[in-house]
VEXVEX-826694 format. One record per residue (C-alpha): z, x, y. Coordinates in steps of 0.001 Angstrom, whole numbers, plus 500000, padded with zeros to 6 digits. Layout:
<sites>
ZXY/...
</sites>
This chain:
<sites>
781604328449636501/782376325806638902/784224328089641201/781041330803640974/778591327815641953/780933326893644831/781034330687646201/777520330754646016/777036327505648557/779525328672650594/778162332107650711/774325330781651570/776189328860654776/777945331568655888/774360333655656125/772217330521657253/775316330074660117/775465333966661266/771580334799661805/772094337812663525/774697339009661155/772523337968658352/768981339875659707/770584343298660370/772761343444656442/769352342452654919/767194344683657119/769641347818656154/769633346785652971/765819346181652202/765335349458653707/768365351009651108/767072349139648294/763378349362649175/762922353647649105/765788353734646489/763342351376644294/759959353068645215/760703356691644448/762610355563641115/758756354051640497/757384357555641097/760516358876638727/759796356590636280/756087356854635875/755915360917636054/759069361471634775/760429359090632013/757926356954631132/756204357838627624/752515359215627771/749932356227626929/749271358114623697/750730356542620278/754147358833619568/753212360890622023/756667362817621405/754674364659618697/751825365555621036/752190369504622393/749754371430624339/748938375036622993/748089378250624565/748905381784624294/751643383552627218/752114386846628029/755123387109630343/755855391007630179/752682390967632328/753059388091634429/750904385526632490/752701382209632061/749403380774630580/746494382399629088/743273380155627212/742073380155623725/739122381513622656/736903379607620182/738081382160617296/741869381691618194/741627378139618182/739653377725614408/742634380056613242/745252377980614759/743570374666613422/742555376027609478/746071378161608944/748764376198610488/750548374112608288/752934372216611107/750119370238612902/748823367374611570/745792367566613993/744222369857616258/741956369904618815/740838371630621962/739006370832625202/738063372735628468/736966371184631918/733439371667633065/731245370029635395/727553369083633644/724248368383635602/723273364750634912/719377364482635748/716352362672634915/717894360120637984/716336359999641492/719309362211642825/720834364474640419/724472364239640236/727163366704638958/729876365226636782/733530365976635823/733377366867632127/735470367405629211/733849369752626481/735697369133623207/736359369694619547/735744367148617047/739297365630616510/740172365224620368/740744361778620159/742322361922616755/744817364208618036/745531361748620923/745156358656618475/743063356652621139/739433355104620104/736517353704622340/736361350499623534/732668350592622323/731303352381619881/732861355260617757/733877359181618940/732573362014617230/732065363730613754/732656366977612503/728751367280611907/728215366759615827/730915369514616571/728406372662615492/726689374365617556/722392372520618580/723838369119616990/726634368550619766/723676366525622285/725588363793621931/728823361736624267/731448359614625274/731719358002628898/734468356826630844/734938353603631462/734359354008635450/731432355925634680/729827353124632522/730400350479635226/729231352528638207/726013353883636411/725140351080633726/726900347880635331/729017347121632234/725986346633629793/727223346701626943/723889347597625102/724130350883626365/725250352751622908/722410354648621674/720600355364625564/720463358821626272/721014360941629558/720028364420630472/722841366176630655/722363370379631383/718530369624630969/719215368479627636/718845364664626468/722310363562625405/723204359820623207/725356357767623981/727934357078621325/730748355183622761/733076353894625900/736801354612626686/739248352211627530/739905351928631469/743050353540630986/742263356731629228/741697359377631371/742821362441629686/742739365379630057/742663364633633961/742033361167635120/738345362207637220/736527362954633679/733200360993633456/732049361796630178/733259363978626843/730822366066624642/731192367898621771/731893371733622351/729794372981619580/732244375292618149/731294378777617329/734113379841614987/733646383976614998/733330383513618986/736380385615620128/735326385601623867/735635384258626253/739386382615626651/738431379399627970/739922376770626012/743063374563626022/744836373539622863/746493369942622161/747943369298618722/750042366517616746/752925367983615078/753918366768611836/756897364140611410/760398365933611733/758251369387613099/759419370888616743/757734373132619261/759723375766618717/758966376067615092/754980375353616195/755194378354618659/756489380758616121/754046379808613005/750971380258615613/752357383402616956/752048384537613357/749099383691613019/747231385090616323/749198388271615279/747404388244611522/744535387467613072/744737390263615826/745228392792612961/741640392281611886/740074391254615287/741705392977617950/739527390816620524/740923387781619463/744421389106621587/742161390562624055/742719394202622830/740576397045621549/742859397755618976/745424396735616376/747833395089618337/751561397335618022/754317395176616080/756684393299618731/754001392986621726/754815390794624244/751745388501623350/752449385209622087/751587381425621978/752635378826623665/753666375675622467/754985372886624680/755349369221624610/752138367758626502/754172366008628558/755909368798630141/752815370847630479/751126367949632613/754573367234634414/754624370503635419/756652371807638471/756994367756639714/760228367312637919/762005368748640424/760870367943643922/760893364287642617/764433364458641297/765075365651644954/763629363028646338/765695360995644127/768660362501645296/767657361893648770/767808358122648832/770664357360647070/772162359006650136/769979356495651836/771040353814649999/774731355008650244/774578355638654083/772982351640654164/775701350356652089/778184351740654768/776510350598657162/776946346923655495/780082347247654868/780865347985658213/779604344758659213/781274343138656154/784389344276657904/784343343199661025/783153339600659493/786136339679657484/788615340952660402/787490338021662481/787778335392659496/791552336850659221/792665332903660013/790254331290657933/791609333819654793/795098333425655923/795128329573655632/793169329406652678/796440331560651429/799090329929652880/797749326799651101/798162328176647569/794684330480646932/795420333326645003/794741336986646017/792178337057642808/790196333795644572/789213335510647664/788490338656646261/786033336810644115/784773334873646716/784213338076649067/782833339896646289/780288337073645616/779471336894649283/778502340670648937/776509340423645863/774468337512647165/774070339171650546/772312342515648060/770304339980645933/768548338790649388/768493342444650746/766796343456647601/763608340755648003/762002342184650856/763496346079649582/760682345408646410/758214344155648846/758617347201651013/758891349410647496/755537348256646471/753402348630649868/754695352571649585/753656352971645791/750415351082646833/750080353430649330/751030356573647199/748130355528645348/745845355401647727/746385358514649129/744608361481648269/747311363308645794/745375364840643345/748208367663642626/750722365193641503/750104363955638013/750347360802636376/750207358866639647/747649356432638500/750459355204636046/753026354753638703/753644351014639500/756334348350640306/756903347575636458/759209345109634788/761505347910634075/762000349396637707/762246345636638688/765162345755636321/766472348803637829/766238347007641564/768031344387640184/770655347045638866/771078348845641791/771114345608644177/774130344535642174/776110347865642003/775028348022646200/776901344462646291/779830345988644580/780029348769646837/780028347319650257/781681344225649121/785111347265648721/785696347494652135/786443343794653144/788609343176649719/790141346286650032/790913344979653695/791973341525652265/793787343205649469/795926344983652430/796367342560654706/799901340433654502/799766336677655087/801633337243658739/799267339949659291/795810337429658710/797799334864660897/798145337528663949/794879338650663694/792980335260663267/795058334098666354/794286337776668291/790440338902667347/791463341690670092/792817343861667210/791173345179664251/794654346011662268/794468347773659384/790960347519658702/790395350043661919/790472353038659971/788010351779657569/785692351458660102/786138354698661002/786182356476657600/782589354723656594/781141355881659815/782460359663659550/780636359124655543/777580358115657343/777270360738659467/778430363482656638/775808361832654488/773121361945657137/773790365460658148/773331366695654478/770116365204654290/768838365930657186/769643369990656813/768257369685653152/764937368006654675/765475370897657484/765269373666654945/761924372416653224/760283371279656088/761094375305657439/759830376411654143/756968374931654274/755819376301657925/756599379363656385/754237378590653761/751591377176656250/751905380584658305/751217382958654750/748222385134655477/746554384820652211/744274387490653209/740484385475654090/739691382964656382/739685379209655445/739099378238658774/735226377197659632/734672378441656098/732193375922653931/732077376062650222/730082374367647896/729390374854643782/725841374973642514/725584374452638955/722607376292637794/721870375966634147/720042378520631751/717537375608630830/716176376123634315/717209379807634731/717007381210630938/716457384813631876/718831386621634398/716401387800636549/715400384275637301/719278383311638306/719745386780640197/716322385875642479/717393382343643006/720555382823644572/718473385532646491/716074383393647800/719356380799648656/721187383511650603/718183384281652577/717044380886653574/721253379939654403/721522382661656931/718526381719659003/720482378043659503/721783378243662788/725412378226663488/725636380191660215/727296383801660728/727843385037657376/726707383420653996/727549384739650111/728560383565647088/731198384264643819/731590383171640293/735496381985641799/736569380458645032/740506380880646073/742642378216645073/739998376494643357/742320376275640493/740007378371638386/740813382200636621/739042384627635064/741423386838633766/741128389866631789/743112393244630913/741521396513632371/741930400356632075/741351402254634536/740199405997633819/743090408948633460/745874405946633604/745276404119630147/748222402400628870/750300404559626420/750173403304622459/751951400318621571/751673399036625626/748995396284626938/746607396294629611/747538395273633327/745351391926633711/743404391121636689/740944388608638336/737469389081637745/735191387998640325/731266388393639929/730385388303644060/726772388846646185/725806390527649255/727803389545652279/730179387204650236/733608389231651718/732050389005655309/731757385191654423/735437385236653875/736492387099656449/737816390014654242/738573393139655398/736409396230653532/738752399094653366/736981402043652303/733677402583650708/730656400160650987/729903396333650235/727870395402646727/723965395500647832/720909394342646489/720242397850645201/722700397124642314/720486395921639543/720676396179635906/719030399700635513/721250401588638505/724809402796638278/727156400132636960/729702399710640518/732504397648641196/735031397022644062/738708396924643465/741552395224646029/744273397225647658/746766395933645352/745319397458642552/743943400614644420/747856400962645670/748510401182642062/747120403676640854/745755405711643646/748951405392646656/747824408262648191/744649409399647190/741024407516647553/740018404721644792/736116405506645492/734379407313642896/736808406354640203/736448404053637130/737629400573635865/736558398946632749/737631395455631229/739239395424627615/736448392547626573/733918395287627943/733392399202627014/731197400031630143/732860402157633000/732082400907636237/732400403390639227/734587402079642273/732461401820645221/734784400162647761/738256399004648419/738748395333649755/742192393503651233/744371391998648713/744096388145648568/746286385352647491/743884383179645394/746375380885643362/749354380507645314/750533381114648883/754192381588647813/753367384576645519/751847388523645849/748627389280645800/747179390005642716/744763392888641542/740989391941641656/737830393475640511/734354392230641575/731656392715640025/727730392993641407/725824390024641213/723103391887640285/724143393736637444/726363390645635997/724313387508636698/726145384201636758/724490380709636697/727241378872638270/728121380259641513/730053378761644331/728449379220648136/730223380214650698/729139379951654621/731173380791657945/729703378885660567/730315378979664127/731214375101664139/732594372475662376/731704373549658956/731819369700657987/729098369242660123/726402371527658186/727134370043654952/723754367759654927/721467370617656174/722712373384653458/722426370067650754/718777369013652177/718183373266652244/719023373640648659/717034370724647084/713978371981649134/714361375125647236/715102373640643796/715574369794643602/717047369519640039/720401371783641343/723561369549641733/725202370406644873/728840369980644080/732575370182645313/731017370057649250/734161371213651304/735522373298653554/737411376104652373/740587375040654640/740679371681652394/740766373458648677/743397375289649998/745302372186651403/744637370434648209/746828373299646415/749830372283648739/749625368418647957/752759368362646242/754588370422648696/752982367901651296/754854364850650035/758103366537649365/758122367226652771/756654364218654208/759013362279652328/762026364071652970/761331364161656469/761274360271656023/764097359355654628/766213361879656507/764622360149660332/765861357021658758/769243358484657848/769671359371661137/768618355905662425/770903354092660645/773706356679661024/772979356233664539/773276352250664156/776054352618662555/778312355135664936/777322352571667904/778567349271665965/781902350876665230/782406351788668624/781165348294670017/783580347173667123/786057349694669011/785383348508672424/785728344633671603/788444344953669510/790314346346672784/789011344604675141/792378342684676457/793984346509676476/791204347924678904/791793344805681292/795791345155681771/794803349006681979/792337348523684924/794377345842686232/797218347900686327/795670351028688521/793547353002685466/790377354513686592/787429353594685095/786293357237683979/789690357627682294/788310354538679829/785157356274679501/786106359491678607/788695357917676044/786486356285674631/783957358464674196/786816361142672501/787374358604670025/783693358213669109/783173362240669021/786348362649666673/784544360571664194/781107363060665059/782985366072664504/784426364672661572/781420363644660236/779544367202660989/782473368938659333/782774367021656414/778940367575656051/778691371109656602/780841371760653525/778815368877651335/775622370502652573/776154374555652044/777284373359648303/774328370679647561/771645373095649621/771634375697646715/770241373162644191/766898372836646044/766505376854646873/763746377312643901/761872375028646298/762286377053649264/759832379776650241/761377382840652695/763906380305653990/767760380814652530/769593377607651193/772446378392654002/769277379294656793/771771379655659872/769254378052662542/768830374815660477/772879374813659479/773211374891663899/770153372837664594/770899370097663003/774679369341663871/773443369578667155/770459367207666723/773390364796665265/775205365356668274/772343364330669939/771835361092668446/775039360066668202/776012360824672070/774038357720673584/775102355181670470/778779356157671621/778087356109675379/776694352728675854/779812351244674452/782221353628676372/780414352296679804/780934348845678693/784816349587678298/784904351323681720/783269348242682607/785479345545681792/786307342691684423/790311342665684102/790389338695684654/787964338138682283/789749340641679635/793124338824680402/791400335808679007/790296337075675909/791667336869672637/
</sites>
C-alpha cells in the first residue's frame, strides 16, 4: 500500500513538473473519454435502461401486421380491442390509447392541445397513479360519461400555476365542459412525452371501424410475446369469422391469411429503428477513444525513452522489473483518472445539449442524463484507457536491457527499441481514422442522396397548418363543407398566396389512413386480400398547392357534392397497376370498409408521404364535398417566405371563426425535416467524431516524426557537415513519414471494406464498398497527413551541423 501511495506522489510531480506534456495527454484524453462517455449516456438511456414503468419487462404494445402486403403496423379498431381485452387469457391488463389533438376553449385565445384518448385501465396497465387525485373508472369509459381528465404535470403548472385546488375545475375541451380528476407525476409522459391531458375514449364495443387505436398490455408472470401474439391472432381470426370488418374484409376471412397481430415488448416498439444508428455511434468512438489512447501512448513513450537513465539507475540499484512496471502503470492510470474529469464535463455539456435540441424523432431522450451508472462506466473505461496506453512504455521498459537504458539515458539522440512502437501506434491511428472516416463518408453520401429524393410535391415555400374543427360547432356536413369554402376563398385573395387547398393528411405528418380497395374487373381472387392504400379526403386546388403534377383527367371541383356522381382520383402508382397501358379515367375504385363505387376522374403523380427512402405508394383521394372532414390541414404556396404569412392566415382564420385552434403552424419543408431527425444526428455525429479522428491522427503522425527528427538530430548534423544536401534530408524524411501513411491507408482499407457492411441497412442508394468514398478519403488522409510530416522534414533539412554535433 505504501509503495501504491508513493507512485501516486511521484506520479502527481512528474505531471505538475512536465506542463506541456501534462495539457496535451489530458486534452486527448478528455476528448477520448468525454464522446466515449456521452454517447454511452444516449446508449444507456434509449437503449438499456428499463422503461420508468414498474416491471416494465411485462409491458408489450399490440397491434395487428400484415406483411404479405407491406403493412408492418396496422391499428385496432374499438371492436378488435374489447375482443382482445374480454378473451385473452395471457394479459393481466389491457388497455388502449390513440393520439389526438382537442380544442381547449372557454380561454381568451383558444389553444389546441396534444391529447391522449384512452381506455379505462391505461394507467393500470402502466402501473403509474397521479400525483393528485385519482385516474379513471370503468363507468367514465362509456360512451356521454367520458367528459372527464387527467393533466400533465407541465400542463397544470403552465395553465393553473401549481394550485393544487384545481381537482374538480372543469375546462372546455371539443366544446364540451370536461372535470378535472387528477395530475401526473413530472416524469410520466407516455405515450409521447408532449401529451397535455388524457380522457377517457368512451368505448363503443360493436364499433369495428375505424382502425385507429394502439394496444398496450401487461402480460401475466412467466407469459412471453410470442405466446401473446399467437392467442390474439386466434382470437381476431374467431372474431373475423363472424365480423368480417373487424379484419377489414367483406367476407369470412380464408384459413392461413397473412393477417395477424402484433405483439412486441413496449420497449422495442418505442426504441424503434434507434438501436442501430446509436450502436454505430457507439462503435465510432471507441475508435476515438482507441486512436486517443495511441496518441497517449505515444507521448508515454517518448517520456519513457528520455527517462531511460533515471529507469536504468533505479535498476542497477536493486528495483525489480515488477517495481517499475507498477510504477509506469500507475503513472498511466493516474494520468486517465485526470483525463477523465474534464472528459465528464465535456460529456455532460453534449447530453445537455442533445437535450436541448430539437430531436423529436429520437425517443426517450428526455431520460438521457449523466447518471451514477454511466459515471461508473467513465470511471471503467478511464481505468481500462490507463491500462492501454500505459503498454507501450512497460512493454518498452520490459525490452529494454540495463546497458541499453544506460546508452540511451546518456544519448537522448536515439529512440532504440522503442522506435518501432512509435511507428506501429501511428500506422493504428491512421488505419483507425481512415475506417471511420469512410464509414462517416458513406452515411454522410447517403444522406445527400436522401436530401436529393424527389418525393413527388413541393415542400419548398409550402405553409401548412391543422384546423381542428369540431362537430359541436359544425354538427351537420354541410356546415363543415361551406366553412372550409368560405376559408379557401378568403386565403387566396392574401397576397403572395399562389395556390391554397386543404386534405384530411399532410406528407410526413406521421399520420395514415389506410384501407384495402378493389378496383372494378381486378378483384382479388378467393382466399387473397385487398391491396391497401392511402386515403386522402382533398379540396379544390389542394394538388396545385403542392405542386403535384395532374396526369390525366380533371382536378376534384366544387361541383362534387353529395347528390352528383361519387368521383375519385387515383396516383400513377396505382393507375400503373392496373391500367399500364390503357387510361384509369372512367374506371372504378371502392374501399373494403365502403360498398360505393367511385368513378376515377383523374390521375395524379405518385408521392412519397412516409418515407423518402421508400416507393411511392398507391393513393386515392376523395372529394371534399362528397366526404366531409372536420379536421383538415391547410395548405398555401406563397410566393415568399412562407414563415412570414403565418400571423396573417392565423389573424384571417379567427376573423372567420374565432373558436378554431390554429395548430401545427409550419412550413411544409420543416415536417418533412422533422422525419429525417434521426438520420440528422447520425450524420452530424459521425461527421464529428470522424473530423476529430482525423485531428488527432493528424497530431499524432506529426509528433512521431518530430519524435523522428529529434531523435536524429546528431545524424543529420555529421550528414550535412559531411557534404549531404539538404533536400536529400527532406525527402528522407518525408519517405519515412509516408511509409507509415501508406501503411496506415492499407491497413485501413482492408478494416474498412469488412466493418463498412455492418452499417449498409443504414445506407440509402450508396454501396457499403461506394468506390468514390473508398478513393476520397485515402486521399483526404493523404492530405492531412502531408503538412504534419513536412514541417518536421524541413526542420531536419534544417539542422545547424555545429549545433547538432553538440547534442546528445
Amino acid at each position: 500500500m505504501s509503495n501504491l501511495k508513493n507512485d501516486l506522489r511521484y506520479g502527481l510531480r512528474l505531471l505538475v513538473r512536465n506542463p506541456g506534456f501534462s495539457a496535451v495527454a489530458v486534452l486527448t484524453l478528455a476528448l477520448g473519454i468525454g464522446v466515449t462517455t456521452a454517447i454511452f449516456s444516449l446508449v444507456n438511456g434509449i437503449l438499456l435502461r428499463p422503461l420508468p414503468y414498474p416491471q416494465s419487462e411485462r409491458l408489450v404494445r399490440l397491434l395487428q401486421a400484415y406483411p404479405e402486403k407491406g403493412l408492418d403496423s396496422w391499428r385496432l379498431s374499438q371492436a378488435n380491442f374489447a375482443s382482445y381485452r374480454d378473451q385473452s387469457t395471457v394479459f393481466s391488463s389491457v388497455a388502449a390509447y390513440a393520439t389526438s389533438g382537442m380544442n381547449l376553449t372557454g380561454i381568451p385565445t383558444p389553444e389546441r392541445l396534444q391529447a391522449a384518448k384512452v381506455t379505462g385501465d391505461f394507467f393500470k396497465v402502466l402501473a403509474v397513479d397521479p400525483m393528485m387525485g385519482r385516474s379513471f373508472v370503468p363507468e367514465e369509459d362509456l360512451p356521454g360519461k367520458n367528459h372527464v381528465c387527467v393533466l400533465s404535470y407541465a400542463f397544470w403548472q403552465r395553465h393553473f400555476s401549481g394550485d393544487r385546488s384545481v381537482i374538480g375545475k372543469t375546462l372546455v375541451l371539443n366544446n364540451a365542459s370536461t372535470e378535472i380528476i387528477g395530475v401526473m407525476p413530472a416524469t410520466f409522459g407516455f405515450p409521447v412525452p408532449e401529451i397535455e391531458v388524457w380522457v377517457p375514449i368512451g368505448l363503443d364495443s360493436q364499433a369495428s371501424h375505424p382502425f385507429f387505436l394502439t394496444g398496450i398490455a401487461r402480460l401475466k408472470p412467466g407469459m412471453q410475446p410470442a405466446t401473446a401474439q399467437s392467442e390474439t391472432t386466434g382470437i381476431m381470426w374467431r372474431a373475423g369469422k363472424q365480423n368480417p370488418h373487424l379484419v377489414g374484409r367483406d367476407d369470412p376471412p380464408p384459413a392461413g391469411a397473412g393477417l395477424r397481430t402484433s405483439v412486441v415488448p413496449l420497449k422495442e416498439a418505442i426504441v424503434g429503428k434507434t438501436e442501430k444508428p446509436l450502436l454505430v455511434l457507439q462503435f465510432a468512438v471507441i475508435f476515438i477513444l482507441l486512436i486517443a489512447c495511441a496518441n497517449v501512448a505515444n507521448l508515454l513513450l517518448s517520456r519513457t525513452t528520455v527517462r531511460g537513465l533515471e529507469i536504468a539507475v533505479r535498476s542497477a540499484l536493486g528495483a525489480q522489473p515488477r517495481r517499475v512496471i507498477q510504477q509506469l502503470l500507475t503513472e498511466s492510470i493516474l494520468l486517465a483518472l485526470v483525463g477523465a474529469l474534464p472528459g465528464i464535463a465535456l460529456a455532460w455539456g453534449v447530453v445537455r445539449t442533445l437535450n436541448h435540441l430539437p430531436l423529436a424523432g429520437v425517443p426517450r431522450l428526455n431520460e438521457v442524463s449523466i447518471s451514477g451508472g454511466v459515471l461508473l462506466f467513465t470511471i471503467f473505461v478511464a481505468l481500462l484507457t490507463g491500462v492501454l496506453f500505459g503498454l507501450a512504455p512497460i512493454f518498452y521498459t520490459y525490452r529494454s536491457s540495463l546497458k541499453a537504458g544506460l546508452t540511451e539515458g546518456q544519448r537522448g539522440s536515439s529512440m532504440g527499441s522503442g522506435r518501432w512502437l512509435n511507428r506501429s501506434l501511428v500506422a493504428a491511428q491512421l488505419a483507425l481514422s481512415l475506417i471511420l472516416l469512410i464509414g462517416a463518408g458513406l452515411v454522410l453520401k447517403s444522406f445527400r442522396e436522401l436530401l436529393g429524393v424527389n418525393p413527388g410535391f413541393q415542400a419548398k415555400s409550402e405553409l401548412t397548418m391543422l384546423l381542428p374543427v369540431t362537430n359541436q360547432k359544425y354538427p351537420n356536413p354541410p356546415q363543415a363543407i361551406q366553412f372550409y369554402r368560405n376559408l379557401l376563398d378568403q386565403m387566396r385573395t392574401l397576397p403572395g398566396v399562389t395556390a391554397v387547398g386543404a386534405s384530411s393528411n399532410l406528407p410526413f405528418s406521421g399520420e395514415e389512413s389506410y384501407d384495402g380497395y378493389i378496383v372494378e374487373g381486378h378483384e382479388p381472387p378467393p382466399g387473397s386480400e385487398p391491396t391497401q392504400a392511402q386515403l386522402q379526403t382533398v379540396t379544390p386546388g389542394y394538388f396545385q398547392s403542392l405542386g403535384m403534377s395532374l396526369l390525366r383527367g380533371r382536378d376534384i371541383s366544387d361541383a362534387d357534392q353529395e347528390k352528383t356522381p361519387m368521383v375519385a382520383l387515383v396516383d400513377e402508382t396505382l393507375a400503373r397497376r392496373y391500367w399500364p397501358e390503357g387510361d384509369a379515367l372512367g374506371k372504378r375504385v371502392r374501399t373494403t370498409g365502403d360498398p360505393t363505387w367511385l368513378t376515377v376522374v383523374g390521375v395524379v403523380n405518385g408521392i412519397k408521404d412516409q418515407n423518402l427512402a421508400e416507393d411511392p405508394k398507391p393513393h386515392i383521394y376523395f372529394a371534399h364535398g362528397q366526404d366531409p372532414q372536420l379536421r383538415m390541414y391547410l395548405t398555401l404556396r406563397t410566393s415568399g417566405d412562407p414563415a412570414a404569412l403565418s400571423s396573417t392566415v392565423r389573424n384571417n382564420i379567427h376573423d372567420l371563426d374565432a373558436d378554431v385552434p390554429v395548430y401545427a403552424v409550419r412550413t411544409l419543408s420543416e415536417v418533412v425535416d422533422k422525419t429525417l431527425t434521426s438520420q440528422k444526428l447520425t450524420d452530424l455525429l459521425l461527421t464529428a467524431f470522424a473530423t476529430l479522428a482525423l485531428i488527432l491522427a493528424a497530431i499524432g503522425i506529426y509528433g512521431v516524426m518530430s519524435i523522428y527528427v529529434t531523435g536524429r538530430t546528431r545524424e543529420f548534423g555529421i550528414r550535412l557537415a559531411v557534404g549531404a544536401k539538404p533536400a536529400n534530408l527532406l525527402v528522407s524524411v518525408l519517405k519515412q513519414g509516408f511509409v507509415l501513411v501508406i501503411a496506415g491507408i492499407a491497413v485501413g482499407l482492408v478494416g474498412a471494406f469488412v466493418l463498412t457492411r455492418t452499417i449498409s441497412s443504414l445506407l440509402f442508394n450508396v454501396s457499403s464498398t461506394d468506390p468514390i468514398v473508398f478513393l476520397g478519403i485515402p486521399l483526404l488522409l493523404i492530405s492531412v497527413a502531408t503538412p504534419a510530416c513536412y514541417w518536421p522534414a524541413r526542420r531536419a533539412a534544417r539542422t545547424n551541423p555545429l549545433t547538432a554535433l553538440r547534442y546528445e
